[in-house]
C-alpha positions as CSV (number, residue, x, y, z in Angstrom):
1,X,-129.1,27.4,-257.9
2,X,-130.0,29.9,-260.2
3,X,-127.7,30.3,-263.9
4,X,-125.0,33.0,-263.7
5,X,-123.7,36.1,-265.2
6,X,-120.0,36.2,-265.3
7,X,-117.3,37.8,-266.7
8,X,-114.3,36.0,-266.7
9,X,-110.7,38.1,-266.7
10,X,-107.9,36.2,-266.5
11,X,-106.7,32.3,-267.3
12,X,-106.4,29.9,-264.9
13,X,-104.1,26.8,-265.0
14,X,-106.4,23.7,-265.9
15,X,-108.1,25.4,-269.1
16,X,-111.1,27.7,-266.9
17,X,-110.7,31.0,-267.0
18,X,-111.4,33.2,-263.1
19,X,-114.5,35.5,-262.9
20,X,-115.3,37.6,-259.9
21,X,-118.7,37.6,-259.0
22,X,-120.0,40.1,-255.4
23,X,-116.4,39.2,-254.1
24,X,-116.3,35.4,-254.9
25,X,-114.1,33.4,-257.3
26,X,-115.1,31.4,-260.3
27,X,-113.5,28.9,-262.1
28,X,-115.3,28.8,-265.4
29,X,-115.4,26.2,-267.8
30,X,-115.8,27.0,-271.8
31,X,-115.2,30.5,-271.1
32,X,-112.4,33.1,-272.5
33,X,-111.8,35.9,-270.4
34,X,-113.2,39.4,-271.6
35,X,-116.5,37.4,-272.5
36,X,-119.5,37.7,-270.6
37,X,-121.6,34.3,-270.1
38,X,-124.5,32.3,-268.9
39,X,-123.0,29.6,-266.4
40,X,-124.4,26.9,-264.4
41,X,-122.1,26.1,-260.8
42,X,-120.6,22.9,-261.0
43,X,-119.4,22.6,-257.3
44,X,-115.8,23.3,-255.9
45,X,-112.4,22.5,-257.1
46,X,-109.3,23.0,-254.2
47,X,-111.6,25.3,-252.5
48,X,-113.1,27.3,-255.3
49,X,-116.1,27.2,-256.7
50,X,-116.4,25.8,-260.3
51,X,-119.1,26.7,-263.3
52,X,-119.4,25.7,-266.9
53,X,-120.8,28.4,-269.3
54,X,-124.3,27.3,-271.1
55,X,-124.0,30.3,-273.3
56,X,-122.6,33.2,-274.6
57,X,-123.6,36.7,-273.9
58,X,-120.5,38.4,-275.4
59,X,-118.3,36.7,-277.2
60,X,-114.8,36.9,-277.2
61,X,-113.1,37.4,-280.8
62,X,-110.3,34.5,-280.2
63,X,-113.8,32.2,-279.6
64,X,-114.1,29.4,-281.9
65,X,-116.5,26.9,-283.1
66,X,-114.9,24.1,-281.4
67,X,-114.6,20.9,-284.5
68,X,-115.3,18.0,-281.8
69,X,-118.9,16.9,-281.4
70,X,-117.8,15.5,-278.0
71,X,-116.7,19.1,-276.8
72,X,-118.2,20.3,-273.6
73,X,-118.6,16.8,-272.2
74,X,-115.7,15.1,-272.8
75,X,-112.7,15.9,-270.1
76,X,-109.8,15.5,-272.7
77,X,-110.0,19.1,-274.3
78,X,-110.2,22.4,-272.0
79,X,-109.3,25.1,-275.2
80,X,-111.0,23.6,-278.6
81,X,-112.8,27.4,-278.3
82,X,-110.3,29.3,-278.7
83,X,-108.6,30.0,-282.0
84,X,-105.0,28.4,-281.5
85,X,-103.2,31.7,-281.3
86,X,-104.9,32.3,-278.1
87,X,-104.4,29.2,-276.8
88,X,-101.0,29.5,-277.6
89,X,-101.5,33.3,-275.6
90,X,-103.4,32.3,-272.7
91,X,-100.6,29.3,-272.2
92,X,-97.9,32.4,-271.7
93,X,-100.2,33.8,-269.4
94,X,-100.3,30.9,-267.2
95,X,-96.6,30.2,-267.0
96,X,-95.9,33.9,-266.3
97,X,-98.3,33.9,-263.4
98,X,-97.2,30.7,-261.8
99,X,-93.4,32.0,-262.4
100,X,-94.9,35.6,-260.8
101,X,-96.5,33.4,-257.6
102,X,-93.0,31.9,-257.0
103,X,-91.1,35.5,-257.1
104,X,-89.7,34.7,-260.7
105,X,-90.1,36.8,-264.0
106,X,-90.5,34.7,-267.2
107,X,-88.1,36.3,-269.6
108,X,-89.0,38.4,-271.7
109,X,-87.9,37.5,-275.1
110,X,-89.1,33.5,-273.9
111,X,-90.7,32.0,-276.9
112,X,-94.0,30.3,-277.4
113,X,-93.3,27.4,-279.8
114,X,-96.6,26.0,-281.1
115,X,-97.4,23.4,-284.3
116,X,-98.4,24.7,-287.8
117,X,-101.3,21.8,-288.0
118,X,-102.6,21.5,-284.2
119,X,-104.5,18.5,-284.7
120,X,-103.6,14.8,-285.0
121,X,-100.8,15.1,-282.8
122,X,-100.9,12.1,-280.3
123,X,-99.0,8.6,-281.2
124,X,-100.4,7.3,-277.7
125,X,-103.7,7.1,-276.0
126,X,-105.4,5.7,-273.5
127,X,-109.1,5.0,-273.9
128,X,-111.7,3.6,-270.9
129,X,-113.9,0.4,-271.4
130,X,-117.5,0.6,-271.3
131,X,-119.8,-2.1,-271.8
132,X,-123.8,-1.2,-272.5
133,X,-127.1,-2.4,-274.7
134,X,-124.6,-2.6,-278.0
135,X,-121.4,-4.3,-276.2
136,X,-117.8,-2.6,-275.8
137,X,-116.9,0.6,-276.6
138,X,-113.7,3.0,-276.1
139,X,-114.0,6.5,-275.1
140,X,-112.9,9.2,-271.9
141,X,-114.0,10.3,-268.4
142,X,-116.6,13.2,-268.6
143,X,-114.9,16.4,-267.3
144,X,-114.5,16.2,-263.5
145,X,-116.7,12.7,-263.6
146,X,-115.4,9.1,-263.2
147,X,-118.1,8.3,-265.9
148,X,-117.1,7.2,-269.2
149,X,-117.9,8.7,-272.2
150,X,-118.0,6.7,-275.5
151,X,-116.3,8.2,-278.7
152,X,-116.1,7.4,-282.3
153,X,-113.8,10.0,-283.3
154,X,-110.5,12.5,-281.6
155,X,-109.2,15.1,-283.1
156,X,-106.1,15.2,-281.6
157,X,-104.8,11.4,-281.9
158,X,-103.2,10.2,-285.0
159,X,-106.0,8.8,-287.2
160,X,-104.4,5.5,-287.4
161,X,-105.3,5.2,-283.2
162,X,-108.7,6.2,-283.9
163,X,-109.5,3.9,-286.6
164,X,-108.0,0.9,-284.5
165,X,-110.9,2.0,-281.8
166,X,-113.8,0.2,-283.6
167,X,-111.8,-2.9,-284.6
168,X,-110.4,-3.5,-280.7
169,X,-114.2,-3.1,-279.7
170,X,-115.4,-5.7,-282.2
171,X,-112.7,-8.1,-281.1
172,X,-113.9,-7.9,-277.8
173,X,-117.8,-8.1,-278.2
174,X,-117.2,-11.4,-280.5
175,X,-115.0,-12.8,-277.9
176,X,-117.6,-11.7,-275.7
177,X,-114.9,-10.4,-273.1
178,X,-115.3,-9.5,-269.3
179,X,-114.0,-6.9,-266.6
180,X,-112.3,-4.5,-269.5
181,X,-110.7,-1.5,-267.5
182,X,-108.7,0.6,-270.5
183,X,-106.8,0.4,-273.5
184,X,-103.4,1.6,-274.4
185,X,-102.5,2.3,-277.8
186,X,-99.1,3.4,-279.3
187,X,-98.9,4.1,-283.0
188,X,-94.9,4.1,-284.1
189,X,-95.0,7.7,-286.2
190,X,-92.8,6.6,-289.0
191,X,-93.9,2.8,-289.2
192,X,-96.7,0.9,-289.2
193,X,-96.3,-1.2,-285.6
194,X,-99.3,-0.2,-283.5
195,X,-98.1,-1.5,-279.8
196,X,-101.3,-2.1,-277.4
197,X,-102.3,-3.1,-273.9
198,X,-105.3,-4.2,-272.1
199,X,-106.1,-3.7,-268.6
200,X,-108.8,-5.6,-267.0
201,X,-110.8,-4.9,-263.5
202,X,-109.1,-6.8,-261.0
203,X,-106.5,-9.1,-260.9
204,X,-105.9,-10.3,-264.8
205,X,-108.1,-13.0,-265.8
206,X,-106.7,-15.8,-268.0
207,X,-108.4,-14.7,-271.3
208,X,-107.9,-15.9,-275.1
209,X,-105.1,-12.5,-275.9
210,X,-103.4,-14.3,-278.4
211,X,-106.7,-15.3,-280.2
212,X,-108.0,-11.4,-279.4
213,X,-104.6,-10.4,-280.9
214,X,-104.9,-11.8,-284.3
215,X,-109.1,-10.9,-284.2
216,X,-107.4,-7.7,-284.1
217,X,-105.0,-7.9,-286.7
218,X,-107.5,-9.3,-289.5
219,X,-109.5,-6.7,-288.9
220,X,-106.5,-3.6,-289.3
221,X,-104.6,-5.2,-291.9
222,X,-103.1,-2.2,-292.7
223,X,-101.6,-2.1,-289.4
224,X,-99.0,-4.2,-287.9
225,X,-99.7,-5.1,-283.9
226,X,-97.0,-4.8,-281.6
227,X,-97.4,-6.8,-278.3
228,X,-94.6,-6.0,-276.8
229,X,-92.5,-3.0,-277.6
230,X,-92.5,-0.4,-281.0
231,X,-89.9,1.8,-282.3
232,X,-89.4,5.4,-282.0
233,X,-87.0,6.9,-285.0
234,X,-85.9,10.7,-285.0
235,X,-82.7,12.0,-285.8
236,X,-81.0,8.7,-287.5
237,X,-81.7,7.1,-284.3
238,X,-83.6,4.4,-283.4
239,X,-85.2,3.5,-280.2
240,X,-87.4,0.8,-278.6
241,X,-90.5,1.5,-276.4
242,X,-92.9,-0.5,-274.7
243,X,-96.3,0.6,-272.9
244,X,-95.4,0.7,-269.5
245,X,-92.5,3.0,-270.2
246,X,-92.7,7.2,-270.8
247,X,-92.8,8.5,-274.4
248,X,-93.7,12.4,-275.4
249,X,-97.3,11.5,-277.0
250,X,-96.2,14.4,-279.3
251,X,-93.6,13.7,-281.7
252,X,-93.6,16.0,-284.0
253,X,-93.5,18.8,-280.9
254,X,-90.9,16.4,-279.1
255,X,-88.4,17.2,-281.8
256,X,-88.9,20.8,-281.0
257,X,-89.0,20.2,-277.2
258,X,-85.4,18.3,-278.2
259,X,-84.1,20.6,-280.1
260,X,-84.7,23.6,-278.0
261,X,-83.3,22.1,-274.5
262,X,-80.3,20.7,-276.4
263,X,-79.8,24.1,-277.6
264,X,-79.7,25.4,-274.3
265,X,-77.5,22.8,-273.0
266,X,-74.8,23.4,-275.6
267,X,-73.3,20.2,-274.4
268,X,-69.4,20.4,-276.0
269,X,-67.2,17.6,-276.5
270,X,-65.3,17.8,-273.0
271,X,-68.7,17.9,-271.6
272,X,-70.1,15.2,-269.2
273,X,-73.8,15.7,-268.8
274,X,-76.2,14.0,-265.9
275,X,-79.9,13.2,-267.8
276,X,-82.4,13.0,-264.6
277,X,-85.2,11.9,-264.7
278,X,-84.1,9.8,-268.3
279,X,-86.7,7.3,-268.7
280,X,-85.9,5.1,-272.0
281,X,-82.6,7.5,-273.1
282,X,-84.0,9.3,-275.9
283,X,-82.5,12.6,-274.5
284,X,-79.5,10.8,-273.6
285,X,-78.7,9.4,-276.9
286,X,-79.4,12.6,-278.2
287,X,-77.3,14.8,-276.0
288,X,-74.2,12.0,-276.0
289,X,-73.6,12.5,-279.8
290,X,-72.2,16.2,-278.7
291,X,-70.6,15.5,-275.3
292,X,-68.2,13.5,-273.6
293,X,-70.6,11.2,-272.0
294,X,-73.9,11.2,-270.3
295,X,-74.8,9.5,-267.3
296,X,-78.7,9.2,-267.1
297,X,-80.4,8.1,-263.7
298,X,-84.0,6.5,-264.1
299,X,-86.3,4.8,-261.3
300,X,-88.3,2.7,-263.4
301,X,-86.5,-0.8,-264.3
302,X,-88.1,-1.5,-267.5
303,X,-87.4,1.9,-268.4
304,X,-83.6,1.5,-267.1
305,X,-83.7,-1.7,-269.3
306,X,-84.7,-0.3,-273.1
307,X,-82.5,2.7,-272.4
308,X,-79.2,0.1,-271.9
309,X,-80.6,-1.4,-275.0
310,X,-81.7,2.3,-276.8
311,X,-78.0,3.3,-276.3
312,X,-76.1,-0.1,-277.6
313,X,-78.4,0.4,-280.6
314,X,-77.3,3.7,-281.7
315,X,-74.1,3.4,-279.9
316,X,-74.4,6.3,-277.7
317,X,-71.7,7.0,-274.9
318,X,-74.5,6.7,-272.1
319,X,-74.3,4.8,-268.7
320,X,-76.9,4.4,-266.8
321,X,-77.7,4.3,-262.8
322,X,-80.9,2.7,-261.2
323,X,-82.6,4.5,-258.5
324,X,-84.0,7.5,-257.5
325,X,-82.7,10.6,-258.7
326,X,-82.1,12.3,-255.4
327,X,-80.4,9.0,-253.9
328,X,-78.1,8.1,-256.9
329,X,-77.0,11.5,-256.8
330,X,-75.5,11.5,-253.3
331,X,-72.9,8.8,-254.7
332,X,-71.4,11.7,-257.3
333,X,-68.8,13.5,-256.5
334,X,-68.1,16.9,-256.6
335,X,-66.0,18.0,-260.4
336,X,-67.5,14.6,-262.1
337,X,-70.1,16.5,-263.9
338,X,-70.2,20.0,-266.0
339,X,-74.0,20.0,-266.8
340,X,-77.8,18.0,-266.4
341,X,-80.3,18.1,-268.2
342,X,-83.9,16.9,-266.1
343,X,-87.5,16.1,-267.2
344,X,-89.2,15.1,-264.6
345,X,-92.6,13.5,-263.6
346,X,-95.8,16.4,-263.3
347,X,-94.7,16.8,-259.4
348,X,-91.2,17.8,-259.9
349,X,-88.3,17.3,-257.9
350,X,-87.9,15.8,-254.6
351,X,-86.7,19.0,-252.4
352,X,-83.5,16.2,-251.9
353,X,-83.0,16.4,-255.6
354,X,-82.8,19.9,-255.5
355,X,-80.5,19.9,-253.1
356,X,-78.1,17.6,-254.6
357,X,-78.1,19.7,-257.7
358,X,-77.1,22.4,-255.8
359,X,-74.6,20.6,-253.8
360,X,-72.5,19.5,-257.1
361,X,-72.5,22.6,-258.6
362,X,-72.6,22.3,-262.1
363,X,-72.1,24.7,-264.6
364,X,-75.5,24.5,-266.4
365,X,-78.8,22.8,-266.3
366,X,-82.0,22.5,-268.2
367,X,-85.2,21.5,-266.4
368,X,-87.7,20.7,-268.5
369,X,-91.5,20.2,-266.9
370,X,-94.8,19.7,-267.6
371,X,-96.5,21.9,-264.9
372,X,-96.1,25.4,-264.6
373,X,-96.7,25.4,-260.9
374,X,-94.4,22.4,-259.7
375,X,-91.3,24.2,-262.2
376,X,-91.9,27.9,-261.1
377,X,-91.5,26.3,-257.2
378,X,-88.1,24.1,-258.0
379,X,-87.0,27.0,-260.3
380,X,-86.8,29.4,-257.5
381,X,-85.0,26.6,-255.2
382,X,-82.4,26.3,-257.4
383,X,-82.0,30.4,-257.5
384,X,-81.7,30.6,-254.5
385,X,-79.4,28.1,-254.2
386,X,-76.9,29.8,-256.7
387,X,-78.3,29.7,-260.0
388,X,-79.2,32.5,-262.7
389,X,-82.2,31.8,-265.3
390,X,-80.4,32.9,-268.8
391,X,-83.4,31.7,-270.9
392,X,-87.0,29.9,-270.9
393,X,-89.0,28.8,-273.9
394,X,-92.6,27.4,-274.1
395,X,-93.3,24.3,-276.1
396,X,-97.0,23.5,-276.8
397,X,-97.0,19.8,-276.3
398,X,-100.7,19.2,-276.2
399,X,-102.8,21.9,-278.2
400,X,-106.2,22.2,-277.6
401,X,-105.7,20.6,-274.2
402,X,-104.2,22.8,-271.0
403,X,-101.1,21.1,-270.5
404,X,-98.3,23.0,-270.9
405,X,-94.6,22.3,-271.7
406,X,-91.7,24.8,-270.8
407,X,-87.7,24.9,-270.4
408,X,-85.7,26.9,-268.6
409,X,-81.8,27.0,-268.9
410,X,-80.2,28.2,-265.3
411,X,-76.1,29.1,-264.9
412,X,-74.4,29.2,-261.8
413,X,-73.5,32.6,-260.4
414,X,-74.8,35.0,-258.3
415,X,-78.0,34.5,-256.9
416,X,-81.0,36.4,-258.8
């Protein structure tokens, strides 16, 4: 098929931006709207059909040399072309459409909070195995390919994680390992414990990781490895983290995501507040040191675990209950609880979640997510089910990247 003209318009969730072309829809890749480019289709994506510009006719003025020499192959970054207060922009656009889609308005006066230095922002990554002519190396899938692509360098992970890249690779071609799947590395932020994990194809063979481990370690003496869990300090708290649990791979943008849904939550001292969704209890610690008492409810046993432990450490006034959300929540009782506060996974709530929220009543909650599309549709649930939005932010968790982080604060009363 021939190259295209198009002219994108509008953003679309996912970091393409939608051009109409004799009555059919684009998704474009490395496009802003407003521009007019060269594009090559790419196939379909749920139904649509999906290009990547090859060049620019007319530019947009937000575009931007993108700094990554990886850009345009690599499927980590959608936005690296757009100056960052567009990104920032484009990211409103998409939550206020997805709100719009579910019959919701985004408030007005909602903030966009982005980051003053946009760049070296995660503390964990995960990097794919690929083995070829000059042994293992680390890198990502290809945009919409299972096929790996090798890197040397990531502008948006702490330096520290790309530096340990090279050093796990050499470990691994002198031990002349087999069957690598992935690597998972988590750098503490304040300390110098880098905690890692690797996966292998299969079932786990038995392998030399102790002697790999200290390989490792001679060569990143600047580093300390961390087998089994790191620490995470904000606030004059201290927590413990492990790689198969959740942590924000943001932290300077956590604090800010923090901040802003305890402000919301205004959790007061005769307050007992349900954390959904808790994972290790960082939320929970920090919300107990204003309220009565939290209660935080978690699925994930190793999670439930650290956060017993998380909250003994900085002696925080938090219980917690195993399960799923939506069937610990039948057990409470009406009048036990005055507010939540939820984060959960990309899919949102189970529609039995909703439902129980709405069934206890409580005075206030704060739901924050991580898709636009899965909030907007639980938002609405839980308006019609008695609740007012009072305010929304956006936090930008992962600039340069489509992902997008936002809040909302709701308040029972009359139905919007």
């Amino acid at each position: 098929m021939a190259p295209l003209i198009l002219r994108p318009t509008a953003p679309a969730h996912g970091g393409a931006a939608v051009a109409r072309d004799d009555g059919k829809v684009w998704l474009v890749n490395y496009a802003l709207p407003g521009e007019v480019v060269e594009a090559e289709p790419r196939g379909r994506q749920g139904g649509v059909a999906v290009a990547a510009a090859t060049r620019v006719i007319e530019a947009s003025p937000h575009r931007v040399p993108a700094p990554c020499p990886y850009f345009g192959e690599c499927g980590g970054c959608q936005l690296q072309h757009a100056d960052y207060s567009h990104q920032l922009a484009l990211k409103r656009q998409v939550v206020e459409e997805a709100w719009s889609r579910a019959g919701l308005r985004l408030p007005p006066d909602s903030p966009v909070l982005g980051m003053d230095d946009p760049w070296r922002y995660r503390i964990r990554g995960e990097f794919e195995a690929i083995s070829g002519s000059g042994g293992w190396r680390f890198g990502f899938h290809r945009l919409r390919s299972h096929s790996v692509l090798p890197i040397d360098t990531c502008a948006i992970h702490d330096l520290r994680i790309e530096q340990a890249l090279p050093a796990f690779a050499q470990a691994a071609n002198e031990m002349e390992l087999k069957d690598l799947q992935n690597l998972l590395l988590t750098i503490e932020p304040t300390g110098r414990g880098l905690l890692w994990r690797v996966r292998h194809r299969g079932r786990e063979p038995q392998w030399p990781r102790d002697e790999f481990a200290r390989r490792v370690a001679e060569l990143l003496p600047e580093q300390v490895l961390l087998d089994d869990a790191m620490s995470l300090d904000f606030w004059e708290m201290t927590f413990r983290a492990r790689s198969d649990t959740f942590v924000q791979t943001n932290y300077r943008q956590m604090l800010v995501l923090y901040r802003t849904a305890l402000d919301m939550l205004g959790a007061g001292a005769a307050d007992r507040v349900l954390d959904l969704y808790a994972g290790i209890g960082t939320l929970s610690a920090a919300v107990a040191r204003g309220a009565a008492g939290v209660t935080a409810i978690e699925e994930n046993p190793h999670a439930v675990q650290l956060g017993r432990l998380n909250a003994r450490i900085n002696s925080a006034r938090v219980e917690y209950l195993p399960g799923k959300v939506e069937t610990v929540m039948r057990k409470l009782r009406l009048g036990q609880y005055q507010a939540a506060i939820l984060d959960p996974p990309r899919a949102g709530c189970e529609p039995a979640a909703i439902g129980e929220l709405i069934r206890l009543g409580l005075d206030r909650l704060v739901y924050v997510s991580c898709e636009p599309s899965t909030h907007a549709r639980d938002l609405i649930a839980l308006v019609r089910g008695g609740y007012r939005i009072r305010r929304a932010a956006i936090v930008d968790m992962f600039p340069q990247t489509y992902h997008i982080e936002s809040v909302a604060l709701l308040e029972r009363g009359a139905a919007a």
